[in-house]
N, CA and C of each residue as an Amber inpcrd file, in Angstrom:
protein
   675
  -4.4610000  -0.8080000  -0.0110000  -4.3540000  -1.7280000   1.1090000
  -2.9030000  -1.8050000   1.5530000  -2.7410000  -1.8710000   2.8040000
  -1.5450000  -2.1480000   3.4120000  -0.9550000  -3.3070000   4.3240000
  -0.0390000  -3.7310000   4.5350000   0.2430000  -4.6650000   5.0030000
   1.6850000  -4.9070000   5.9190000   1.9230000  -4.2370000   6.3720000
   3.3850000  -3.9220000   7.3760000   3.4600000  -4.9480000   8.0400000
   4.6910000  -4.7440000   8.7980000   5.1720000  -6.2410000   9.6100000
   5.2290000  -5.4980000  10.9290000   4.8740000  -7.0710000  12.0850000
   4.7040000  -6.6890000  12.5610000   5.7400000  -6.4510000  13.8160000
   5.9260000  -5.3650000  14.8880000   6.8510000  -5.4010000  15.7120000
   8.1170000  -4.3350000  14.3350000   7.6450000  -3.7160000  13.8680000
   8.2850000  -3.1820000  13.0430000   9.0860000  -1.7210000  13.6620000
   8.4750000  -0.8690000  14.6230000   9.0210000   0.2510000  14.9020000
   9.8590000   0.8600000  16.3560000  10.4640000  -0.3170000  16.4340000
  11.4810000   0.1250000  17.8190000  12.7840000   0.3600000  17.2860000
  13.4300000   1.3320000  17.9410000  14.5800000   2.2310000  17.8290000
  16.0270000   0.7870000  17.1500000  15.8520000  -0.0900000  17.9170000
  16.7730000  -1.1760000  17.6970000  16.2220000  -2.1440000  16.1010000
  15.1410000  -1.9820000  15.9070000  14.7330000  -2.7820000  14.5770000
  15.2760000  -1.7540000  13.6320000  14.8830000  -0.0120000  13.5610000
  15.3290000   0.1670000  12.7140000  17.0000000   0.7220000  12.8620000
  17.5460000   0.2100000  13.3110000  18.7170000   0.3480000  13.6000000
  19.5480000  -0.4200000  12.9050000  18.7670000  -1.3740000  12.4620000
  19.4110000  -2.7300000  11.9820000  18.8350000  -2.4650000  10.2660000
  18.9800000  -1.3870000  10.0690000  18.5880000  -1.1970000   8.4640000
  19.4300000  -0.2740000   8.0290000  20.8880000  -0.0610000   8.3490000
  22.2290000   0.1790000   7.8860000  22.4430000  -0.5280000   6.4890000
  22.9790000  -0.1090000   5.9070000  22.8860000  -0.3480000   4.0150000
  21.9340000  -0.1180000   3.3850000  20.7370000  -0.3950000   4.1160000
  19.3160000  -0.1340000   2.6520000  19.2510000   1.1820000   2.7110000
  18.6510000   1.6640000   1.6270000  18.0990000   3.1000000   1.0210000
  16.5220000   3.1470000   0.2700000  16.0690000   4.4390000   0.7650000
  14.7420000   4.0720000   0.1000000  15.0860000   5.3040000  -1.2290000
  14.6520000   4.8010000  -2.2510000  14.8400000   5.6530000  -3.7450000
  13.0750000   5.6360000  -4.7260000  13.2420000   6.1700000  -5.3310000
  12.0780000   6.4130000  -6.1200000  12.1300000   5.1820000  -7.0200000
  10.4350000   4.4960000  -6.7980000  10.2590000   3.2820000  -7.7480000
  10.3090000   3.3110000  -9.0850000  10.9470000   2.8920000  -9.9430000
  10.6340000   3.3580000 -10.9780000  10.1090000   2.3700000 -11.9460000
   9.2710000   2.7440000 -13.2220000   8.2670000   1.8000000 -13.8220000
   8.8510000   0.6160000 -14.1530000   9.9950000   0.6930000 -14.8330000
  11.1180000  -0.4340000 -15.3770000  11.1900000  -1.5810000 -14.4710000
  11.1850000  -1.0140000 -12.7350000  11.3430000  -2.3080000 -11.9540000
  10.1420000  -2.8930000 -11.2740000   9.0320000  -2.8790000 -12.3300000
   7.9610000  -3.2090000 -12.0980000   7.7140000  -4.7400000 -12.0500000
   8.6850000  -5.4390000 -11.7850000   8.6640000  -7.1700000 -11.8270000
   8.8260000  -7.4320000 -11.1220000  10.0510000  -6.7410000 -10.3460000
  10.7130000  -7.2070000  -8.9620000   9.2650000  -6.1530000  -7.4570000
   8.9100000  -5.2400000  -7.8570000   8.4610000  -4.7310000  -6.8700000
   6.9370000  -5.6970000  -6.8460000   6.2340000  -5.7740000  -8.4450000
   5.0650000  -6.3290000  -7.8700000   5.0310000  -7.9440000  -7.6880000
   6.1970000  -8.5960000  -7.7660000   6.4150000 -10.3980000  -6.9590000
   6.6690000  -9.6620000  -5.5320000   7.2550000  -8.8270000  -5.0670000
   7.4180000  -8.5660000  -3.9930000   6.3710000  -8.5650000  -2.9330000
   4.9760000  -7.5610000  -4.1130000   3.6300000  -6.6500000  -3.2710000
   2.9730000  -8.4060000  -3.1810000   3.2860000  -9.0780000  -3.9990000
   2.3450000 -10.8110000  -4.4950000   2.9530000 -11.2740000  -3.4200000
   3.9790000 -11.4270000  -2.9530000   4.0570000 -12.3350000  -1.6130000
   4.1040000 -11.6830000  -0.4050000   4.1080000 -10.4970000  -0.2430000
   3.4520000  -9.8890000   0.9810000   1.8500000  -9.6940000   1.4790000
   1.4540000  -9.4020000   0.0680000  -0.4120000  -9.6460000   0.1500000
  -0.7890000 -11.1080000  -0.1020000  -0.2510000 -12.3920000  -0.2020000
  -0.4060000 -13.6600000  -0.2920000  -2.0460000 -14.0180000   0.6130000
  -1.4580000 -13.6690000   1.9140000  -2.3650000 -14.3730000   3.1780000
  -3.1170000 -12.8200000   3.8190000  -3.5440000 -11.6370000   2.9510000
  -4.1680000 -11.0050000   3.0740000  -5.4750000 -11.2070000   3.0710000
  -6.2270000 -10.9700000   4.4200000  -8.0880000 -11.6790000   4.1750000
  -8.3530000 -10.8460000   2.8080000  -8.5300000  -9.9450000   2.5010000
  -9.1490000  -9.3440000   1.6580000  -8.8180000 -10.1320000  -0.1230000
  -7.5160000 -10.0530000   0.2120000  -6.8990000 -10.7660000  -1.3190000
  -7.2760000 -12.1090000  -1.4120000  -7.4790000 -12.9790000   0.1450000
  -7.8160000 -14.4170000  -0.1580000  -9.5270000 -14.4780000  -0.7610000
 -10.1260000 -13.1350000   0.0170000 -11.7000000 -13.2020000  -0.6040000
 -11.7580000 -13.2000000  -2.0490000 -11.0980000 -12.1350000  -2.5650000
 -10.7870000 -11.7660000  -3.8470000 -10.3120000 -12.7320000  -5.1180000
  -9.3190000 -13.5830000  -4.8360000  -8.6790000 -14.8170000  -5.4570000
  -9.4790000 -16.1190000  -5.1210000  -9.6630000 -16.2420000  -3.6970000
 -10.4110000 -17.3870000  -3.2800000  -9.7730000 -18.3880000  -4.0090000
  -8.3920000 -18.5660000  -4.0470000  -7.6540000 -19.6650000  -4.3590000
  -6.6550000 -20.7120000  -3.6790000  -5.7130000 -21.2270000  -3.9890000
  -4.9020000 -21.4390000  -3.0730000  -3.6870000 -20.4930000  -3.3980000
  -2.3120000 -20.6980000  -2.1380000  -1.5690000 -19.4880000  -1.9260000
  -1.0560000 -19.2140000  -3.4650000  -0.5880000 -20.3570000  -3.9240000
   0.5690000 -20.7270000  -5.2890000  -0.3140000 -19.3080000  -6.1800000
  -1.4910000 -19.9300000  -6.3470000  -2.3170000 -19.3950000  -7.2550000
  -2.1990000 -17.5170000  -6.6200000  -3.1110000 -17.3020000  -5.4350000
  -3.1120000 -16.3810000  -4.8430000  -1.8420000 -15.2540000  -5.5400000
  -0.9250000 -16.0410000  -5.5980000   0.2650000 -14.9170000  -5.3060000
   0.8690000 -14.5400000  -7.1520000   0.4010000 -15.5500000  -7.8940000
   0.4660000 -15.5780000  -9.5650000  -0.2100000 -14.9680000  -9.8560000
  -1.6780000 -14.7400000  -9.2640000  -2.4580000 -13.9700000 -10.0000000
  -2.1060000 -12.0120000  -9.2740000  -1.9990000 -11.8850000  -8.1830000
  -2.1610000 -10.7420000  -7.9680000  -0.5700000 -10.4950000  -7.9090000
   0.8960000 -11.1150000  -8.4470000   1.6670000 -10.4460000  -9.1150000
   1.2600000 -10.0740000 -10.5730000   0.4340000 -10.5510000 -11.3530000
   0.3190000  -9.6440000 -12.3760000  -0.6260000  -8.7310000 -12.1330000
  -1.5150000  -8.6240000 -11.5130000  -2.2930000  -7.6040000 -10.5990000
  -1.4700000  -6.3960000 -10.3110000  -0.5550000  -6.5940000  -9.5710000
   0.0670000  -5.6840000  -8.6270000   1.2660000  -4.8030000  -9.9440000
   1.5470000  -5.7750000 -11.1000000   2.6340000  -5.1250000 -12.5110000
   1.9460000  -4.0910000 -13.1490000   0.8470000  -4.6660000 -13.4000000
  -0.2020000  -3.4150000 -13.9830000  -0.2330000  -2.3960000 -12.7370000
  -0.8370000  -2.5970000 -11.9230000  -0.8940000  -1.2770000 -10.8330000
   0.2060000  -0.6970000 -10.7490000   1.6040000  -1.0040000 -10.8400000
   3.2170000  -0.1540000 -10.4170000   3.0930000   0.3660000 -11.9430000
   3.1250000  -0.3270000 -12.8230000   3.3270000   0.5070000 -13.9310000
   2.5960000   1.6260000 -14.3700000   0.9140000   1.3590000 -14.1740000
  -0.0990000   2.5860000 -14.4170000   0.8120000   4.2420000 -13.4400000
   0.8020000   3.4180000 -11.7910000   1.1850000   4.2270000 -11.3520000
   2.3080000   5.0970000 -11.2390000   3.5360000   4.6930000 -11.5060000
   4.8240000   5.1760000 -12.0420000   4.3940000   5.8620000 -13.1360000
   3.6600000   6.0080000 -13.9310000   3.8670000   6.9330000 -15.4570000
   2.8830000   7.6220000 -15.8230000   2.0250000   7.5810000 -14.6760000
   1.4790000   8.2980000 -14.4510000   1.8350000   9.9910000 -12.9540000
   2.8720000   9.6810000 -12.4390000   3.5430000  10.8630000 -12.0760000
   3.4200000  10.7660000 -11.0660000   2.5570000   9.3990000  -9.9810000
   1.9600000   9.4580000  -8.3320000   3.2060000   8.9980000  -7.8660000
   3.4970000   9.6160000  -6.7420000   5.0990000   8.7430000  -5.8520000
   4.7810000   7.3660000  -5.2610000   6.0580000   6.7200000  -5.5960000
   5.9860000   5.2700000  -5.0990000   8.0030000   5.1450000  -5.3540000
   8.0630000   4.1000000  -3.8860000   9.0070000   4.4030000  -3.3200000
   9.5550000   2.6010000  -2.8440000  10.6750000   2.2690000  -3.0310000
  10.9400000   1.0880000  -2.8500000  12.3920000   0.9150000  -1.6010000
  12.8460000   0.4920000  -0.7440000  13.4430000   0.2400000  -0.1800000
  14.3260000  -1.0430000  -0.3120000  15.4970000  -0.8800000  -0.6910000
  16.4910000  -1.9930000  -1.3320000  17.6690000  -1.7920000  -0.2310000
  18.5290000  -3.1950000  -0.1800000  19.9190000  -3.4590000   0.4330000
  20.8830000  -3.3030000  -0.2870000  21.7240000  -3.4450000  -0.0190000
  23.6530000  -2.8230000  -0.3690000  23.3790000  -3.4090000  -1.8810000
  22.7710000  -4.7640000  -1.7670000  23.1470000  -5.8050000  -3.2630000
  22.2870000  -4.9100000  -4.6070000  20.8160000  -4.3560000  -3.7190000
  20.2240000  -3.3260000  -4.8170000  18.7930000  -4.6230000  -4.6390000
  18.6790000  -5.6140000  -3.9180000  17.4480000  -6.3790000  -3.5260000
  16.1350000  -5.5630000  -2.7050000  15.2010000  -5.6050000  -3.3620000
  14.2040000  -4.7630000  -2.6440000  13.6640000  -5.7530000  -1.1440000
  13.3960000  -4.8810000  -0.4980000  12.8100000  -5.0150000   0.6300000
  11.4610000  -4.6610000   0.8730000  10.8500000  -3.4970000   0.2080000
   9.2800000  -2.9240000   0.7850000   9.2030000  -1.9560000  -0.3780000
   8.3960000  -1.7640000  -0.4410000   7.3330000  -0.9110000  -1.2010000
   6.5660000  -0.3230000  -1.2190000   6.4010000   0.9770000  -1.5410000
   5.0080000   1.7930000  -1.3090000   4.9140000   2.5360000  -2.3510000
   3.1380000   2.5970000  -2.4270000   2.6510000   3.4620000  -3.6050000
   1.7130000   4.3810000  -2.8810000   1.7790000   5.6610000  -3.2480000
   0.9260000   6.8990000  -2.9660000   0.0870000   7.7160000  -4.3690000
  -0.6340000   8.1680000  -3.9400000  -1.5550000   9.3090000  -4.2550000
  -1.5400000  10.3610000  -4.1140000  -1.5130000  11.4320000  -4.6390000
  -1.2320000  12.5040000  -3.9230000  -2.9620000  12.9060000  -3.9470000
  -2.8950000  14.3270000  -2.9870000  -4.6650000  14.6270000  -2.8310000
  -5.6370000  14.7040000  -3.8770000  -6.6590000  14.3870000  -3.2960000
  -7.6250000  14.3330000  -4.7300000  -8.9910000  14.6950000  -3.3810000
 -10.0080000  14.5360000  -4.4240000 -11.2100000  14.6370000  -3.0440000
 -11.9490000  13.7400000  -3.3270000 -11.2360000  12.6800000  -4.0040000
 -11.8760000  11.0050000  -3.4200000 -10.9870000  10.2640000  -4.1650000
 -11.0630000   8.7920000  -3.9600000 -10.1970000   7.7740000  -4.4190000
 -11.0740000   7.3050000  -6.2370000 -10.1230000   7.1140000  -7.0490000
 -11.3100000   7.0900000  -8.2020000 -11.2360000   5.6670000  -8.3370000
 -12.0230000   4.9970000  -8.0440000 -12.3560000   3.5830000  -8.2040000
 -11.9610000   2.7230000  -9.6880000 -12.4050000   3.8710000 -10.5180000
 -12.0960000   3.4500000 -11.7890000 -10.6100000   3.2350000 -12.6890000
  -9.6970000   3.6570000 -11.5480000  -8.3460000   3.3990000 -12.1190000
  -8.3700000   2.2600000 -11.4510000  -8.9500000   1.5300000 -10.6040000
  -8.6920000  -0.0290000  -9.7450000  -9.3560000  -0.8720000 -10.8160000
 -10.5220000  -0.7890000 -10.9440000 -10.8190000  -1.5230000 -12.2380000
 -10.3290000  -1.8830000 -13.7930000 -10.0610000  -0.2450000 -14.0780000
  -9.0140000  -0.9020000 -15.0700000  -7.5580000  -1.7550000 -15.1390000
  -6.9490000  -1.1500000 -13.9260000  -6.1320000  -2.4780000 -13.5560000
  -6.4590000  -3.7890000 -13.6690000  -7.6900000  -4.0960000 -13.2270000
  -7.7720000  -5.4710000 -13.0370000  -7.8860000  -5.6090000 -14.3290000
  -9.1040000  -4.8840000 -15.2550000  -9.6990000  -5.4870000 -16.3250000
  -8.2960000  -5.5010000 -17.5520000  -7.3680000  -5.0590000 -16.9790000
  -5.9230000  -5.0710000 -17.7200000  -5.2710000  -6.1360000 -17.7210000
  -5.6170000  -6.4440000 -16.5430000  -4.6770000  -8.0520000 -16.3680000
  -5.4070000  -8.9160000 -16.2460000  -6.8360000  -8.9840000 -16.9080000
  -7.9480000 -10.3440000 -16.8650000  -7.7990000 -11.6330000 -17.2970000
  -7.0910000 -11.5620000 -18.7950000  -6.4470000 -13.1600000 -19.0580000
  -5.6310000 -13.4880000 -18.1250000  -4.4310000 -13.0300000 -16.9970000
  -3.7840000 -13.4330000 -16.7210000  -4.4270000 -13.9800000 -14.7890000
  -5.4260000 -12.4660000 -14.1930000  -6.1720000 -13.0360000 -13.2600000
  -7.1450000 -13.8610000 -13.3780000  -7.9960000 -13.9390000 -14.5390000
  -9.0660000 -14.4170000 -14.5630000 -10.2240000 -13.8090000 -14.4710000
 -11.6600000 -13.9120000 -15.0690000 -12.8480000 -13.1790000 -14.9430000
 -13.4650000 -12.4440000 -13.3740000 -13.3620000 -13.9950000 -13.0210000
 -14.3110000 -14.0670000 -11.5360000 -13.8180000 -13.3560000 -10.3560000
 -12.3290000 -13.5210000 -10.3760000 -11.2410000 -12.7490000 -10.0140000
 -11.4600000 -11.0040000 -10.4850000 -11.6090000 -10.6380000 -11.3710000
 -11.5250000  -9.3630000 -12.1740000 -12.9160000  -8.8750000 -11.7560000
 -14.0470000  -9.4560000 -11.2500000 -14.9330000  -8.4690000 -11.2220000
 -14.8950000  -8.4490000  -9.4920000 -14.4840000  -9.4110000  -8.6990000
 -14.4810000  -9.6560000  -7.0820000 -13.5420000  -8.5140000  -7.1740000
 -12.7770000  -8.4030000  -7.6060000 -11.8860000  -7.0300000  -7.6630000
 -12.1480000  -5.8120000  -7.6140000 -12.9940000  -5.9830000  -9.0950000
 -13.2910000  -4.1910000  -9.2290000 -14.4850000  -4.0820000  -7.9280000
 -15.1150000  -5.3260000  -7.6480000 -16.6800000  -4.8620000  -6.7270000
 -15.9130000  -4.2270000  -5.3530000 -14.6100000  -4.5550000  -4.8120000
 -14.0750000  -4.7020000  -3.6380000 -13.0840000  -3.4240000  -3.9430000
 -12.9720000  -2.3800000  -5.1560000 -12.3940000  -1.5280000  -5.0170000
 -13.9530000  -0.2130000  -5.3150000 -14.8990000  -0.4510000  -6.0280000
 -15.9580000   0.1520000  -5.7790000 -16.0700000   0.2970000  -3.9830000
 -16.5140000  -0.7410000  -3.6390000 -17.0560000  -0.8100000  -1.7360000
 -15.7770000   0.0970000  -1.2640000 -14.4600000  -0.1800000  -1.2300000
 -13.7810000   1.0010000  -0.6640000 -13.5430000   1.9670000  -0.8920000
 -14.0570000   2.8130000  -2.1970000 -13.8620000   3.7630000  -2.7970000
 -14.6620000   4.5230000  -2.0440000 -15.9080000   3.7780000  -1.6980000
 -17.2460000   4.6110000  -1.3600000 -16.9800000   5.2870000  -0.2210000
 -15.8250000   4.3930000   0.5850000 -15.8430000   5.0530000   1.7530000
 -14.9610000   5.5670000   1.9950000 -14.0500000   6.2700000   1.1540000
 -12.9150000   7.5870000   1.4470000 -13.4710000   8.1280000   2.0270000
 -12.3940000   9.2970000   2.8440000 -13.2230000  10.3690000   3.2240000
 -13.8020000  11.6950000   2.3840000 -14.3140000  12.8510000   3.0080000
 -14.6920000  13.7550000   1.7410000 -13.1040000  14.3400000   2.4480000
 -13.5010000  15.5780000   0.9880000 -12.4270000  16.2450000   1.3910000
 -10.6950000  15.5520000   0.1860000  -9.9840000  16.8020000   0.3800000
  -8.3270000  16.1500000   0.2350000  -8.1310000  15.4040000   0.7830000
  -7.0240000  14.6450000   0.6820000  -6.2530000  13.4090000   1.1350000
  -5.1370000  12.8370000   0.8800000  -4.1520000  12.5790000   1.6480000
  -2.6490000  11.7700000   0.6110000  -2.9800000  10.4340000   0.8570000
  -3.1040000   9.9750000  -0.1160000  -3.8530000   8.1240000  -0.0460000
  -2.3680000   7.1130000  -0.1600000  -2.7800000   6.8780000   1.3750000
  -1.3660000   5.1680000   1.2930000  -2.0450000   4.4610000   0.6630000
  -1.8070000   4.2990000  -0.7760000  -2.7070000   2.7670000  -1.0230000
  -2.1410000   1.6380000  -1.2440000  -1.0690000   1.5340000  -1.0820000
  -0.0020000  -0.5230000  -1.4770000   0.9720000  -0.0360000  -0.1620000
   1.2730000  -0.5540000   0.6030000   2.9420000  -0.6550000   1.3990000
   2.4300000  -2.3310000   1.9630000   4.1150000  -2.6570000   1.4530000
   4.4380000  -4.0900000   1.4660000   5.9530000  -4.4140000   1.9120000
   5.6840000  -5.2850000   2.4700000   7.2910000  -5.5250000   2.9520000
   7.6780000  -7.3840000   2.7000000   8.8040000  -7.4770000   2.0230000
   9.4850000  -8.7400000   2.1300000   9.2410000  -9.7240000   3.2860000
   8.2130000 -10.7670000   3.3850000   8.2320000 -11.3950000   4.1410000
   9.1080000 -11.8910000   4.8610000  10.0210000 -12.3320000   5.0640000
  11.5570000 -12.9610000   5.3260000  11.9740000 -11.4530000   6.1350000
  11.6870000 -10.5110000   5.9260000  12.1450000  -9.1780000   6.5310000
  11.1130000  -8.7120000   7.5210000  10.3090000  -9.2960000   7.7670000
   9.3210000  -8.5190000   8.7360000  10.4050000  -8.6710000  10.1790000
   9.8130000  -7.0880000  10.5900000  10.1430000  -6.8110000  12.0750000
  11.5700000  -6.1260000  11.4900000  12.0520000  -5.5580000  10.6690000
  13.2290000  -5.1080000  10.9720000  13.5220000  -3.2730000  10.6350000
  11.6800000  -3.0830000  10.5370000  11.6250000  -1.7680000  10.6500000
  11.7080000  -1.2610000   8.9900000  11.3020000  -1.9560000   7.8030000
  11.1290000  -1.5510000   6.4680000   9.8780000  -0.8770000   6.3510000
   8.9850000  -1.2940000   7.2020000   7.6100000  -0.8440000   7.1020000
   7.7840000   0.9380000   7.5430000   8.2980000   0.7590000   8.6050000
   8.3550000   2.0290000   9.6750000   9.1440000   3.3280000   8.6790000
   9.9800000   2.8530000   7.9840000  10.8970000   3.5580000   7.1010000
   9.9590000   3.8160000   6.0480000   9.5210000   3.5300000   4.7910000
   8.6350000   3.6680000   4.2390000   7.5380000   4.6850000   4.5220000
   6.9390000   4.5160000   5.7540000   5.6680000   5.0710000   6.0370000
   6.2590000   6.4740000   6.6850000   7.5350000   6.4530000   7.2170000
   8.3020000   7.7990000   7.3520000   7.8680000   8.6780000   5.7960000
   9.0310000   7.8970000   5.3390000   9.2610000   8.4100000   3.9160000
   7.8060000   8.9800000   3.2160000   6.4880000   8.4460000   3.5990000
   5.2290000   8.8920000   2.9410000   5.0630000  10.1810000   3.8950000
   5.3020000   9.9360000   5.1110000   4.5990000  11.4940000   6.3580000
   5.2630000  12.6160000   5.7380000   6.9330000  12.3810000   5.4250000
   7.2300000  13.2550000   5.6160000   7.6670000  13.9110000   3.9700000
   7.1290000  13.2670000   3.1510000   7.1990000  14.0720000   1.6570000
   5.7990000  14.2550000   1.3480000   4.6890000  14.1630000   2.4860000
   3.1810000  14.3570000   2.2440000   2.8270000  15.8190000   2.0080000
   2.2630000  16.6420000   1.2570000   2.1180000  18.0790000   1.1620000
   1.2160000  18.2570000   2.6820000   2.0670000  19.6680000   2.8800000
   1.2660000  19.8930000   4.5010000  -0.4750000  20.4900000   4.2920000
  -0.7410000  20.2580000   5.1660000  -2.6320000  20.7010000   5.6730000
  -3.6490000  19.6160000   4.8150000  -2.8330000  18.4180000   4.2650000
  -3.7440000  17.8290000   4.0780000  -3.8780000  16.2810000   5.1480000
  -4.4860000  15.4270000   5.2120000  -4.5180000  14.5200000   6.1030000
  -4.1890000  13.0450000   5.0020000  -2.9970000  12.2270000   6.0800000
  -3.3190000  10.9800000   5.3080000  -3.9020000   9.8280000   5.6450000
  -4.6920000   9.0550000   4.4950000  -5.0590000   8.2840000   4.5590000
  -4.9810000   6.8980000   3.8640000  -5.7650000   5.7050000   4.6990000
  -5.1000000   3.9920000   3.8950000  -6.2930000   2.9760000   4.6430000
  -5.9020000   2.2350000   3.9180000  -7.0140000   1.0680000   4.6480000
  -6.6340000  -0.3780000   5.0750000  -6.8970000  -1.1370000   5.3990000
  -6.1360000  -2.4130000   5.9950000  -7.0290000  -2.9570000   6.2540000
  -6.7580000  -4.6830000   6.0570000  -7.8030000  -5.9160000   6.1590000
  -7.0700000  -6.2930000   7.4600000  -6.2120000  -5.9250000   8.3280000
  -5.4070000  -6.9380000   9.4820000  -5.2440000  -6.0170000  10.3120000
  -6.2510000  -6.9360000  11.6150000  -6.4570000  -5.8110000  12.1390000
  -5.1480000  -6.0450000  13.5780000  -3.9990000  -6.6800000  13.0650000
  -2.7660000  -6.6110000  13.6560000  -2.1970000  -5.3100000  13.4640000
  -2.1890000  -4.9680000  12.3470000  -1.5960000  -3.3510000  11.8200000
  -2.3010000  -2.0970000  12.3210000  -3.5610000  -2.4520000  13.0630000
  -3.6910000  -1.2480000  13.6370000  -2.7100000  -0.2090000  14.8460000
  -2.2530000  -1.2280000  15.0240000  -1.1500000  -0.5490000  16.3730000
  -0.1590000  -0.5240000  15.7910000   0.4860000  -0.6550000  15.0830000
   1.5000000   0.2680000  14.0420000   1.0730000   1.1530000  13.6020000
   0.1910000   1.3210000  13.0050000  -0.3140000   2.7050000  12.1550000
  -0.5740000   3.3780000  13.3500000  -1.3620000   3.3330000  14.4180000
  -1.4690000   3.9150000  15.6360000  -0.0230000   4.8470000  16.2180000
   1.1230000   4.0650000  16.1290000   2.1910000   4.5040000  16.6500000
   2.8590000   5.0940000  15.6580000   2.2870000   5.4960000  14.3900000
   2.8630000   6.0190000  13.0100000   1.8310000   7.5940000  13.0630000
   0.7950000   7.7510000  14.1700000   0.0490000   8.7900000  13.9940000
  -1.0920000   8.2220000  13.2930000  -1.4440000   7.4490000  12.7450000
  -2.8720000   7.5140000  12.4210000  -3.4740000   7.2280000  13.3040000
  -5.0840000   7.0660000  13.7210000  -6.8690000   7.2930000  14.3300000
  -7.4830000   6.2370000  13.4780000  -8.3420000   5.3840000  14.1060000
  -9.1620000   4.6020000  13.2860000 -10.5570000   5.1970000  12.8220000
 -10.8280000   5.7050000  11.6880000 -11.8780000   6.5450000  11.2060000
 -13.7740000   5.2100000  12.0360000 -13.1630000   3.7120000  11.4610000
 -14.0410000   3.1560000  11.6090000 -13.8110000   1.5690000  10.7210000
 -15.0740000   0.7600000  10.5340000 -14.8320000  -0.6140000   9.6500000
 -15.5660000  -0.4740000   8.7240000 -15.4000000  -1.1520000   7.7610000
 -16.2570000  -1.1320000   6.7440000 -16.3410000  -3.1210000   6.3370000
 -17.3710000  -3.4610000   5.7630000 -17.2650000  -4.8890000   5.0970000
 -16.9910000  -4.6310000   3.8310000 -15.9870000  -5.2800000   3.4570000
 -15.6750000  -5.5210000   1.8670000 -15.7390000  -6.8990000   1.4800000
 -16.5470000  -7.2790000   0.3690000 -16.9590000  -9.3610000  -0.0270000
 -16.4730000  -9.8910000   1.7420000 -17.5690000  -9.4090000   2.7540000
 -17.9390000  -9.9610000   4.1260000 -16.4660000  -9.8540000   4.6240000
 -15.2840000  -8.7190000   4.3850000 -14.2620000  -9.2720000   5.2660000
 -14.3520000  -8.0260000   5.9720000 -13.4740000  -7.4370000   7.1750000
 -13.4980000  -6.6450000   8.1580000 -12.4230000  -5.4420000   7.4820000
 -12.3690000  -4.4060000   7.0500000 -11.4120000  -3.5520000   6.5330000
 -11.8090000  -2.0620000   7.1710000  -9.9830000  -1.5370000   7.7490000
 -10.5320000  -0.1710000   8.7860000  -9.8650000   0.7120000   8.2760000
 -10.4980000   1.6830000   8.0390000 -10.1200000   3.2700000   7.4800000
  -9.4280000   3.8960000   8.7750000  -8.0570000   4.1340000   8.3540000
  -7.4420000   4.9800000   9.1870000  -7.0090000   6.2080000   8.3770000
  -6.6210000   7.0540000   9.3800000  -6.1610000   8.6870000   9.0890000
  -5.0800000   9.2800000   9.6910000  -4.4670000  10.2480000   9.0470000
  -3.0680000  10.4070000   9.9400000  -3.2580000  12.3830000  10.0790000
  -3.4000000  12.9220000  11.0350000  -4.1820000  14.4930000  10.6520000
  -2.7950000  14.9350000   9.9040000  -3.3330000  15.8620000   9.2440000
  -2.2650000  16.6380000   8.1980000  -1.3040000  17.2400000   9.1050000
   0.0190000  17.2190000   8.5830000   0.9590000  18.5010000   9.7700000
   0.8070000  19.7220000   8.9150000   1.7870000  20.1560000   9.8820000
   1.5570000  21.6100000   9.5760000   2.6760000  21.9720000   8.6480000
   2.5950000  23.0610000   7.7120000   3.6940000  23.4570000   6.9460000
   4.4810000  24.1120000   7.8810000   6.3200000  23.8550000   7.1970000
   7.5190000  24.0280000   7.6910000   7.3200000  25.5080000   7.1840000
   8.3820000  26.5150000   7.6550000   8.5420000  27.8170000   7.6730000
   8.8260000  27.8810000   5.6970000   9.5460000  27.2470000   5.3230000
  10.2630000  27.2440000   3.9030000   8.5940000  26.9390000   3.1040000
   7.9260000  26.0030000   3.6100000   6.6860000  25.9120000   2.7900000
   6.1740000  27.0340000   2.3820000   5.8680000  28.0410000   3.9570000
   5.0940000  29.0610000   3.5130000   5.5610000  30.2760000   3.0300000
   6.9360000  30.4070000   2.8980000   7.5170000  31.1920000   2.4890000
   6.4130000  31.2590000   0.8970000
């Protein structure tokens, strides 16, 4: 799931992102990135179905949610990529997949069922049911899967999102297509102006979530060498 800010990609927003650097996430700073992914997915429909709590709660439970997910994913070898200022304070976040020929549902579940004392039961299975329902509907085929980009609330609009989702196009292996999903359907016209197509909607626990796609480019001359 993704969650960008919005008004994020005009020439003058990211203009104004002089000092930050985006560097490779690494597992160690798995505290600071997933309080980060916890208060950017706070007021996410999908996460409020999921928690069905209030925000306080909301954002306690799916930062330890989101620690288990950076850590599985860091050491396990998938790229994920964080965007920090001069001080070394993160700003945004993203986690990728590289191709597979479907999303495996079952690494979402064990996440949760990893962090169950700390989310809770009812929480832990609204979870895994809501990563089953989107699993189902990858596409066939390869794929580079956006699955987390998050940005510092307090920072929306200053083009962290836009940077990030660069950073995924353009270290994506060529001829395959990428793909991500989103509960807000504000972010469709960013991803729109990032190159993705809306595949379609799907319901996940009754909320509205749209499969987008970005077509694969083409390999650079050095690729096919």
């Amino acid at each position: 799931m993704t969650t960008p800010p919005r008004g994020d990609d005009t020439a003058a927003t990211v203009a104004s992102l002089t000092g930050y650097t985006v560097s490779v996430l690494r597992w160690e700073d798995e505290r600071d990135a997933a309080a980060l992914l916890a208060r950017a997915f706070v007021d996410d429909p999908l996460v409020v179905a999921i928690c069905d709590a209030r925000a306080a709660d909301r954002e306690k439970r799916m930062r330890w949610g989101f620690r288990v997910a950076i850590r599985s994913h860091c050491l396990t070898a998938q790229p994920a990529w964080t965007m920090t200022d001069s001080a070394g304070r993160a700003a945004g976040v993203v986690l990728v997949t590289r191709p597979r020929t479907t999303v495996y549902e079952k690494a979402d579940v064990f996440f949760a069922l990893w962090g169950l004392l700390h989310i809770g039961l009812r929480v832990g299975r609204r979870g895994a049911k809501a990563a089953r329902i989107i699993a189902e509907q990858a596409p066939g085929g390869a794929f580079t899967y956006l699955r987390t980009l998050g940005v510092e609330p307090e920072l929306h609009g200053r083009g962290v999102g836009s940077r990030l989702v660069d950073q995924v196009v353009r270290t994506a292996p060529a001829g395959v297509p990428i793909y991500l999903e989103t509960a807000k359907e504000q972010n469709l016209g960013f991803y729109a102006r990032h190159g993705f197509h809306c595949l379609g909607e799907l319901r996940c626990l009754d909320v509205p979530v749209w499969r987008l796609l970005r077509p694969a480019r083409v390999a650079r001359a050095e690729e096919r060498a």
